[in-house]
C-alpha positions, 0 to 999 in steps of 0.5 A: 500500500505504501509503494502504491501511494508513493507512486501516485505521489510521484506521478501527481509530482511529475505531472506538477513539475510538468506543468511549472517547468513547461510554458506551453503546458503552463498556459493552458493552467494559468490565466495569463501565458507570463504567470507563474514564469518568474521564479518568486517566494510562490512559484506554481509548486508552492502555491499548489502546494499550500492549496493541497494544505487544505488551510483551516486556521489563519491564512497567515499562520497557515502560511508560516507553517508551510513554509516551516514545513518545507524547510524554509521558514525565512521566505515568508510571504504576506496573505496579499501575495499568496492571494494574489498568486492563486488567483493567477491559478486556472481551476482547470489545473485542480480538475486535471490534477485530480483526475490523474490523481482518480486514474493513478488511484484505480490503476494503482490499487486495482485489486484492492479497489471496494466493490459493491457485488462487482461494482463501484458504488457510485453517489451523485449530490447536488445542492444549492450554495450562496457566492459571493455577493457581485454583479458578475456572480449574479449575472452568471448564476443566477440569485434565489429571491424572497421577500427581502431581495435576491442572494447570488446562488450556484448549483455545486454537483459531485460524483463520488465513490463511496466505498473507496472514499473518492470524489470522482468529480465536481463542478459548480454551475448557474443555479437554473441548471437541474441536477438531471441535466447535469448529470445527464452531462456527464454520465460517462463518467458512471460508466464502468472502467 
């Protein structure tokens, strides 16, 4: 088991590494072709890095710790900088990341992969979530309206393996979608492989 999760670790590494050190590959990744393309405190890797983290206490002292963790706790960068440097990050990057990293898991730990009487055991949720309060959120998703006015509202969906602990995929979307639809969509991705 150790020797398949460090596999997926290095080929989710390569696939980092890849994408950081090749500009062409870099701009499909990134909002702008020269992001990412000077070495700074936050080059891609670290900025990945720290998202993968997953952060749950301060922004500031999650960064300290990071940069602890990996060695260098006198390259410090602010909250402002880190902010400024994930925005540049093309959620695409996060989709192909963990679509390899769903492909790396399968084909790592085919025979001890859970099944339900042969097959995966898939779940599909959908719910209704608040964004942020602007006119591009409103105008892109839609709002849910009471008495007292509307609230910019998506539609999040996901497809996950219960058995296996796996989200196999998940997206946000304009709250006038339905969650048939949207599944409809993407069924490919409940075929068996």
């Amino acid at each position: 088991m150790v020797k398949a999760n460090i596999k997926i670790i290095e080929q989710l590494k390569l696939f980092l590494n890849m994408v950081a050190s090749n500009s062409e590959i870099r701009s499909l990744f990134t909002k702008s072709p020269s992001d990412f393309s000077r070495e700074r405190k936050l080059p891609l890797s670290k900025v990945v890095g720290m998202l993968i983290n997953l952060p749950k206490r301060s922004l500031s002292i999650e960064l300290q710790s990071f940069f602890g963790s990996i060695g260098e706790a006198d390259l410090i960068c602010t909250k402002g900088a880190f902010c400024l440097q994930r925005t540049k990050l093309n959620p695409l990057f996060c989709k192909v990341w963990n679509d390899l990293l769903i492909e790396c898991f399968y084909d790592q730990f085919r025979s001890d992969v859970q099944l339900w009487e042969g097959f995966r055991l898939l779940a599909v949720d959908g719910s209704n979530f608040s964004v942020p309060n602007s006119p591009e959120a409103l105008a892109y998703f839609g709002s849910a309206d009471n008495q007292h006015g509307g609230v910019p509202m998506a539609r999040v969906m996901q497809i996950y393996d219960v058995l296996n602990g796996l989200t196999l995929w998940g997206d946000i979307f304009p709250r006038s979608y339905s969650e048939n639809a949207i599944i409809t969509d993407h069924i490919n991705l409940l075929a068996e492989e």
